[in-house]
N, C-alpha and C positions, 0 to 999 in steps of 0.2 A: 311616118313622122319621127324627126332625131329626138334624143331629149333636150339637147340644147334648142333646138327651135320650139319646143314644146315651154319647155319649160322660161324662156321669153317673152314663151306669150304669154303666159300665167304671169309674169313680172310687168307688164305694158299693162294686164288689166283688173291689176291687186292696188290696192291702198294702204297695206300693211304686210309688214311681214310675217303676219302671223296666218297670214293667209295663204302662203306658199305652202307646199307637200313637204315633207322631211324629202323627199326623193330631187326638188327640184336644190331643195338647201345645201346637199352633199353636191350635188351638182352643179352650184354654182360657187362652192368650196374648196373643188376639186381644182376648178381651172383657175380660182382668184379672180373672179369676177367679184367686184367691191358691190356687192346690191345694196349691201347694208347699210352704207350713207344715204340711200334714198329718201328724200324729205314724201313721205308715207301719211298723208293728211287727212284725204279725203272719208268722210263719216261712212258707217258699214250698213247695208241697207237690207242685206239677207240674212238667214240663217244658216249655219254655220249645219255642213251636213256629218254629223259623227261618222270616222270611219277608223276600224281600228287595220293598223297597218302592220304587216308582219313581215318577209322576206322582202328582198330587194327585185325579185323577179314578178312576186307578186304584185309590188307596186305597179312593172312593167305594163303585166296583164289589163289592171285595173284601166291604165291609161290606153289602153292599146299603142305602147311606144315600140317601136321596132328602135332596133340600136344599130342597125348593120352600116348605118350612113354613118355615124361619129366616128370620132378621130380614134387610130388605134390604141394613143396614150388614153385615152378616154373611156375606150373599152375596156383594157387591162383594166384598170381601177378600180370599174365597173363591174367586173369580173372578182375582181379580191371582196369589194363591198359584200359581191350575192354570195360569197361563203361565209363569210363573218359581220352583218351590220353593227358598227360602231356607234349607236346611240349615242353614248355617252359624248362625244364628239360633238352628236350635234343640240343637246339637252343637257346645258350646264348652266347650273344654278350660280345665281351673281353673285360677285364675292361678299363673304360674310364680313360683317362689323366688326371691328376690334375692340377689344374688354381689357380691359387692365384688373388687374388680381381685385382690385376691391368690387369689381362688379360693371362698373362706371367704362364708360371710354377715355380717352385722354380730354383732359378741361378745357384745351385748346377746341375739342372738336363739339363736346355737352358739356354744359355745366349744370345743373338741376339745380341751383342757387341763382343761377341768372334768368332763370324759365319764370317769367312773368305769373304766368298760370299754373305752374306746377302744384301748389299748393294745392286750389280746388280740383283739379283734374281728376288727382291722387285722394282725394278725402275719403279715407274709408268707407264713411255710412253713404260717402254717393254714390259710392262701388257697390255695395252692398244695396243700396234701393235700385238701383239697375237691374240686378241681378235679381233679386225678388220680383219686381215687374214682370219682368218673361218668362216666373214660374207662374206665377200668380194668374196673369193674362195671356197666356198661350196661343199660340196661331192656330194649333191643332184641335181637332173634333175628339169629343169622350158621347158613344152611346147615339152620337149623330148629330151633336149640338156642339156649338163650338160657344167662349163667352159673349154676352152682349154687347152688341158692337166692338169688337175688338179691336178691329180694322181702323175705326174710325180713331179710339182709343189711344192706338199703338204711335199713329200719325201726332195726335197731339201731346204726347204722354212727352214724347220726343220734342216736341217744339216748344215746349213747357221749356225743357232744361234748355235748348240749346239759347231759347230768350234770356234764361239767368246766367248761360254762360258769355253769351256776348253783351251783357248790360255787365259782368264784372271785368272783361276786358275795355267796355267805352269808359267805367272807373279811372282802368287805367292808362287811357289814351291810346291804346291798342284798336288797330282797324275791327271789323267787323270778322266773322270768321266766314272764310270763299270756299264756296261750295265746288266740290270736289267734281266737277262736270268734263273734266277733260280726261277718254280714255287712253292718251297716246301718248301725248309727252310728258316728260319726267314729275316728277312729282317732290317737291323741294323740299317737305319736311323728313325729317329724322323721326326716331323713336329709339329711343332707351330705355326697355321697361327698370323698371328699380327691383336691384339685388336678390332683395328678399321676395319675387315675387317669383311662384313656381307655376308646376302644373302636372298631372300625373301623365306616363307614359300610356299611350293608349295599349288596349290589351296588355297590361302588365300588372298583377293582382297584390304583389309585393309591395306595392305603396311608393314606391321610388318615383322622382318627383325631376321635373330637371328645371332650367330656366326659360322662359320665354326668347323666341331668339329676337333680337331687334336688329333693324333697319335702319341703312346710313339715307344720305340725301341722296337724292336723282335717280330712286326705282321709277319702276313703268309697270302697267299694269302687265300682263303677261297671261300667255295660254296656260293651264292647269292640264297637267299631259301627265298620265303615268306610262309606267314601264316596266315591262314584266317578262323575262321567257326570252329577250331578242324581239318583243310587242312592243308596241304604243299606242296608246289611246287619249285621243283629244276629250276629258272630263269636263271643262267650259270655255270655252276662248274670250279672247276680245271683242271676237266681232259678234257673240252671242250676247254679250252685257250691251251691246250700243243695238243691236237689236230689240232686247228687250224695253229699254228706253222707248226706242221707235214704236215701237206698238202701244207700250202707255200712252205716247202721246196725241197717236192716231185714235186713238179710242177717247181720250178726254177730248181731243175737237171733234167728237158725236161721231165719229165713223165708227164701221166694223167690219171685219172680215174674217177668216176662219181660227184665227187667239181671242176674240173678242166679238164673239157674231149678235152679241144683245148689246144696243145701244148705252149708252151711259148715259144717263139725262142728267138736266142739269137741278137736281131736285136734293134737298139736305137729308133724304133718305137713302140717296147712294153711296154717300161718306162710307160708309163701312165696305163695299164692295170697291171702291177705288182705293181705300186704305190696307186692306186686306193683298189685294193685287199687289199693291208697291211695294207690300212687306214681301211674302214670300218669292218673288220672283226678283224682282230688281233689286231690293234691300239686301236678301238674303245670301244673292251671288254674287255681289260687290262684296259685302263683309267677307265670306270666302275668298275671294279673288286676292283681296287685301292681306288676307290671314298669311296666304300661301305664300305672298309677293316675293321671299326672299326663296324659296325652295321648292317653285312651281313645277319643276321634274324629279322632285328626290319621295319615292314610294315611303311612305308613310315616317314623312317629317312630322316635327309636330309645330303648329301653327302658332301664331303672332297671339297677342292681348286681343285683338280684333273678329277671332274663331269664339263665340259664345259670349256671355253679357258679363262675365264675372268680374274682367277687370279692363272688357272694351274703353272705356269714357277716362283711363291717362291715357292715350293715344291721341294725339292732335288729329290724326286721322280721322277718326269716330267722328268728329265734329264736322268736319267737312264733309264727310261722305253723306251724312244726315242732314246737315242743309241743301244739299245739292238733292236729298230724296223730299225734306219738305217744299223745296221750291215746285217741283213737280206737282206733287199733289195743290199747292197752292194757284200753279194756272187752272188749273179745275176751278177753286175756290174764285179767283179773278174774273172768270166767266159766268158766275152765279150771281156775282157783281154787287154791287151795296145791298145791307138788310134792310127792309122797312120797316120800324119798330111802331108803326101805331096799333096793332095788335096786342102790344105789350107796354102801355102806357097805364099805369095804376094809380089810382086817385090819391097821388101822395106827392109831397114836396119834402126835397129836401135842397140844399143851399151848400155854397162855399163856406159858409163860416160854418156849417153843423159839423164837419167833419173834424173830429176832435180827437187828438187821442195822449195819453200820461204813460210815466212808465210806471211801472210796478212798483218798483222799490223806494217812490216818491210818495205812490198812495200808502202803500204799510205804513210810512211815517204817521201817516194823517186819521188814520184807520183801520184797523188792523181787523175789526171784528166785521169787516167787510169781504173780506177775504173768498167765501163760497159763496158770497151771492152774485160777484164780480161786480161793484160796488155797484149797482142799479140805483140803490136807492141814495146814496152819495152824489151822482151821477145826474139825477133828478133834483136834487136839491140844488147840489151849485151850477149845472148848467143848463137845469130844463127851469120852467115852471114862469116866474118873472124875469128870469134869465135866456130865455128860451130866443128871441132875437137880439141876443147882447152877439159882440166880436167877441169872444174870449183868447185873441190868438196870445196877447199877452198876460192873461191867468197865470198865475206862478204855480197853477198843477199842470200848465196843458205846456207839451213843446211841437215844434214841427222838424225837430231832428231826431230822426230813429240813428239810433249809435251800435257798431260792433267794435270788435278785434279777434284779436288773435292768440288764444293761447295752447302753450306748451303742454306737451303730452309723451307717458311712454304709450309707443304702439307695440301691438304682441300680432304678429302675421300669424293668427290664429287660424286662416284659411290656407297656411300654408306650411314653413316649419318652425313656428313658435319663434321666431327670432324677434327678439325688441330693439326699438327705432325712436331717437325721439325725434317728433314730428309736431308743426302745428297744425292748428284747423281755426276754424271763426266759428265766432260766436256773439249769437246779439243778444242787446240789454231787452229785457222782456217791458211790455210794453199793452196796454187795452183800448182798444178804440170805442170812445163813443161816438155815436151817430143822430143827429138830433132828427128826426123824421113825425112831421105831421098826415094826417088821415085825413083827407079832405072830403069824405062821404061819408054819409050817417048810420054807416054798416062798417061792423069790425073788416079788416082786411087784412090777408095774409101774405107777408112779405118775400121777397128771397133777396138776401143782401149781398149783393158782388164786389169784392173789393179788386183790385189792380195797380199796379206802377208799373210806368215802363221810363225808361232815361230822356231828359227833356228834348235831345235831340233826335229822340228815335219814335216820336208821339205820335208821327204821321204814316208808321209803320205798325200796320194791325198783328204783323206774327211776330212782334217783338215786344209786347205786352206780358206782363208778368200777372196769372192771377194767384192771389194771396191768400184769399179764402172767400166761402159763401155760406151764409147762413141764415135760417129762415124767423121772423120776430110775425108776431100778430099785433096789431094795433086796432084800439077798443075808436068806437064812433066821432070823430072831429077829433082825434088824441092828439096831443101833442109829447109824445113822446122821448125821450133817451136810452137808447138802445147800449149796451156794449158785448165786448166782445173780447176774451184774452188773447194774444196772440199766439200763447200754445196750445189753444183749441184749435186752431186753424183747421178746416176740414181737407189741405190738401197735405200735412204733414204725418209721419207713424206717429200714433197716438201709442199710449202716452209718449207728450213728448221727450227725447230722446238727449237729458242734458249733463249726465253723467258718463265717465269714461265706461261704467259698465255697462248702462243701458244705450250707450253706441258700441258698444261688441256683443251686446246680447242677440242682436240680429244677426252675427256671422253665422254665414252657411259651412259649418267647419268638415271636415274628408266624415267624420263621424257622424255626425247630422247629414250631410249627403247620403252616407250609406244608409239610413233609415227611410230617410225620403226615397231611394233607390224601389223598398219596398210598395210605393201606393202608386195608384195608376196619375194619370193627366188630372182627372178632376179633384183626386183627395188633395195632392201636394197644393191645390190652388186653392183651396181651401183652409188648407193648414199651417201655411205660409201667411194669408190675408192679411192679419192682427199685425204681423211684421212687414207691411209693404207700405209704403209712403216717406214722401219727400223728406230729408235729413230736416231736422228741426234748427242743428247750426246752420244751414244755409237758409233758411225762410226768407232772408232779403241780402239782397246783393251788400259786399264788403264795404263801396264806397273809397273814397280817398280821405288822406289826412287834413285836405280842404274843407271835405264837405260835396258830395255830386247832388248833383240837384237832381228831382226825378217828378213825374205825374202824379197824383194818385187819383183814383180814378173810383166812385161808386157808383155802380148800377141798378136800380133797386126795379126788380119785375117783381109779376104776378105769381107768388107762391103759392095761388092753389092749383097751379099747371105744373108746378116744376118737379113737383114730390120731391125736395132736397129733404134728407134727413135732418136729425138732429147732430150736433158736433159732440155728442159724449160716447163713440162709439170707438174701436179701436180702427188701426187702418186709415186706408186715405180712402173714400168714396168719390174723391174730386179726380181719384190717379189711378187708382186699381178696382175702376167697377165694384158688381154688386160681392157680395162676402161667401155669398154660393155660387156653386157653378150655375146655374138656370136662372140665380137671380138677375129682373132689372138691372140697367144703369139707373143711379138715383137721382138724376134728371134727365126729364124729355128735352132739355134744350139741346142743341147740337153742344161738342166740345168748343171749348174756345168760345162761348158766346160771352159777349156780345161784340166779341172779336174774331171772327170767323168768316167776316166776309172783306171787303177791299172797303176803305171810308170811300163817301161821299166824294168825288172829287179829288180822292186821295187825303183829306182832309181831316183828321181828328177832328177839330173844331166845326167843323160845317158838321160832319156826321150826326151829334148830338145836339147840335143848336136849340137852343128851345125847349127843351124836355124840363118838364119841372121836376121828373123822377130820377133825376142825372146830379149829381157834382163831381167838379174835380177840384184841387188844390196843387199847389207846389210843395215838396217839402223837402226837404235834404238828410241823406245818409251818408253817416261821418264817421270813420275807420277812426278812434281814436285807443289810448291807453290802458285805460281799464275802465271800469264801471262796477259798481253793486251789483251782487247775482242774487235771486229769488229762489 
């Protein structure tokens, strides 16, 4: 066999170019045979067999190619190759981004003033709850135990934010964020990491630090090949990540075969071994893949924002690639198909007009010695009791617009080289919700209160639901009740909440705190971390526009004697980073995401809850205005 007929056919029954040999690539290099335009489509359906490649005769061997039939030009060449392979030739890393001295590219090509989202992308403490998350919650096993449910966890922890990342772009009229599902062709976003953001050299103990490199428009995902000695070795390809897909996917439609030989069923017990899977396999060699994109053959480059959690999420990437991993795990979820909640129907009513809520800085006017009881007994007075079925929506305590902005700030790259930046971030006017909630049986009952908003046009979409907090209230025999609740208790944000420039840097994982954490295994750092892990307190609810976006809000009140939800005076998020030791519980049996965790009814918000007297929702609007009173 020649090599050009050989290597033909390997081009007649490839789909990509990454599926050719370096042996067939020099060879079809040699004679300028254009393969390279090949419109290369078709989805990759095997695996990808590692083999590392060394001399150019050994290739020969491998393929049992005799050369004596090719062209004599063909052989000379051939001949020069097997003394000297020319990798580099054929393993060149695509051309790097241009920087201009301030850091930035030219404004014509980024503007980081014009980046709609740059703002929260970039927000430090979201950086930094990222980064505490996959200390805290770890995919890896300490002693033979890995944390509780993590799997399931990691899946929603993820779908948490990427719901408040795209209810702040439907703010601002920005499409949806597209899940990153195509491995082949080009891929249209940029990335500019910002100036001040470094990273240590790997093996270099001197502390020297360089920049992230970034990425222009229209990379392609690409083979990860090193090169070593006159070697090469294929480390994951392309056709390996669309392989790995394929087998998630055969296995969520209940099949198995030798990656997946136990069934998946369709039971909310599995959550964690399908979440688990998606992470380390699919999840985690995509973010690699991505890391590498610009220097996919250069031996120990060092990787994009996208290599590790610490400053993944400014990367437009991050977001797509993670819808495109929640989508998956979500056909699973589609085929589990509606919840049935009469299981979970608690002898309690509560209505559209109960859901009440003031801001802060309106009740201190009114009462100040109210303060640490979070006015209950205020609360009780003007809107339970003979008031208990009044409207109050125009009560001059109660409003139904929750308000942020935006304020100025120095930043100190305290994770990095101390450089100061001013920057803003958001921040909402504090605010407590009451809850007017009757006991409709003649036995105390224990509650677990669910709060939610998701954007009014995205209400018939169950994984674009934001939840807000949950917390558990006991109500005494036929009670008619007034519950509240502040909003920086919330059980899904780091406690205490986090409303000063120092106590949103007090959670930086600085090179010096890294190095002591350096010292304790998997389970202490997750441990010692906890108290610092939970959702930024500035971002608790989406920015809104200067209109006003109108949005859901949404109460779901089950049976608290099944849920074990703790109390909210605890540090940490329980709603976001599990139990607070490694072996502990999650601090409810309900699945994540519930009572949004499976498809509505029909597709239907509305239908799904129809009826339930243990259900309200409301409209209400968040309005990005100028300033407000802080508490």
């Amino acid at each position: 066999m020649s090599v050009s007929y050989y290597c033909h056919n390997q081009v007649r029954s490839s789909s990509h170019i990454a599926e050719l040999s370096p042996l067939c690539i020099r060879h079809f290099k040699e004679n300028s045979h254009n393969i390279f335009e090949k419109k290369l489509l078709s989805p990759w359906t095997k695996r990808t067999t590692f083999r590392k490649r060394s001399t150019f005769q050994e290739e020969l061997n491998h393929y049992g190619i005799d050369t004596d039939d090719t062209t004599t030009k063909t052989t000379k060449r051939e001949e020069e190759k097997r003394k000297k392979p020319n990798y580099k030739e054929l393993f060149k890393d695509p051309p790097q981004a241009k920087i201009m001295a301030d850091g930035w590219p030219d404004k014509n090509i980024y503007d980081p003033a014009k980046d709609k989202m740059y703002w929260w992308r970039n927000d430090p403490v979201l950086n930094q709850y990222h980064e505490h998350w996959h200390l805290v919650m770890p995919s890896g096993e300490y002693n033979g135990t890995t944390k509780d449910r993590e799997g399931e966890n990691f899946i929603y922890m993820h779908r948490h934010m990427l719901a408040r990342y795209d209810a702040n772009r439907w703010c601002l009229g920005m499409p949806l964020v597209d899940p990153l599902s195509d491995y082949v062709h080009p891929i249209p976003e940029a990335f500019y990491p910002p100036p001040f953001l470094s990273q240590p050299i790997d093996g270099r103990p001197d502390g020297v630090r360089v920049p992230f490199p970034a990425r222009p428009p229209n990379q392609v995902f690409r083979d990860i090949v090193t090169m070593a000695g006159g070697n090469t070795e294929v480390v994951i390809s392309v056709k390996d990540l669309t392989y790995m897909l394929d087998e998630l996917e055969i296995w969520i439609d209940g099949k198995t075969d030798q990656v997946h030989p136990f069934k998946l069923n369709l039971t909310d017990d599995e959550a964690t071994s399908l979440g688990s899977d998606i992470e380390v396999v699919l999840h985690n060699i995509g973010h690699n893949m991505l890391a590498y994109i610009m220097h996919p053959y250069t031996l120990h480059a060092e990787p994009s924002v996208l290599f590790g959690a610490r400053a993944g999420t400014r990367d437009p990437l991050f977001w797509r690639w993670h819808r495109h991993i929640d989508n998956i795990y979500a056909k699973w979820q589609n085929l589990l198909g509606p919840r049935d909640f009469s299981d979970d129907i608690p002898p309690v009513t509560i209505r559209e007009k109960d859901i009440i809520f003031s801001f802060i800085d309106i009740l201190l006017e009114v009462d100040k010695s109210e303060v640490n009881d979070t006015w209950v007994k205020y609360a009780n007075e003007k809107f339970g009791g003979k008031y208990f079925d009044k409207d109050l929506s125009n009560h001059p305590m109660v409003t139904k617009t929750l308000q942020t902005k935006m304020k100025n700030r120095d930043y100190v790259w305290l994770e990095d080289g101390q450089d100061h930046e001013k920057i803003q971030h958001l921040y909402p006017r504090d605010w407590i919700w009451f809850i007017r909630a009757q006991n409709d049986s003649p036995k105390p009952v224990t509650l677990t209160f669910r709060i939610w908003i998701a954007p009014i046009d995205l209400i018939d979409k169950h994984a674009y639901w934001i939840e807000i907090d949950k917390f558990k209230r006991t109500l005494g025999p036929y009670k008619k009740t007034v519950v509240s609740q502040r909003c920086d208790h919330a059980v899904g944000i780091r406690k205490p909440a986090q409303k000063t420039t120092k106590q949103m840097d007090e959670t930086a994982i600085t090179p010096w705190k890294k190095e002591k954490l350096d010292q304790f295994n998997l389970a202490q750092v997750a441990e010692k971390l906890f108290c610092d892990c939970g959702w930024p307190y500035n971002l608790i609810i989406p920015r809104g526009n200067k209109k006003g976006s109108t949005f859901k809000l949404f109460v779901y009140v089950s049976d608290g004697t099944n849920d074990l939800v703790r109390t909210d005076t605890q540090c940490g998020s329980t709603l976001l980073c599990g139990g607070e030791k490694w072996t502990d519980k999650v601090p409810d049996i309900k699945p994540f995401g519930y009572p949004f965790d499976r498809p509505f009814k029909n597709g239907a918000f509305y239908k799904t809850f129809q009826g339930m007297k243990n259900v309200a929702h409301t409209d209400i609007t968040i309005k990005w205005v100028e300033d407000f009173p802080e508490v």
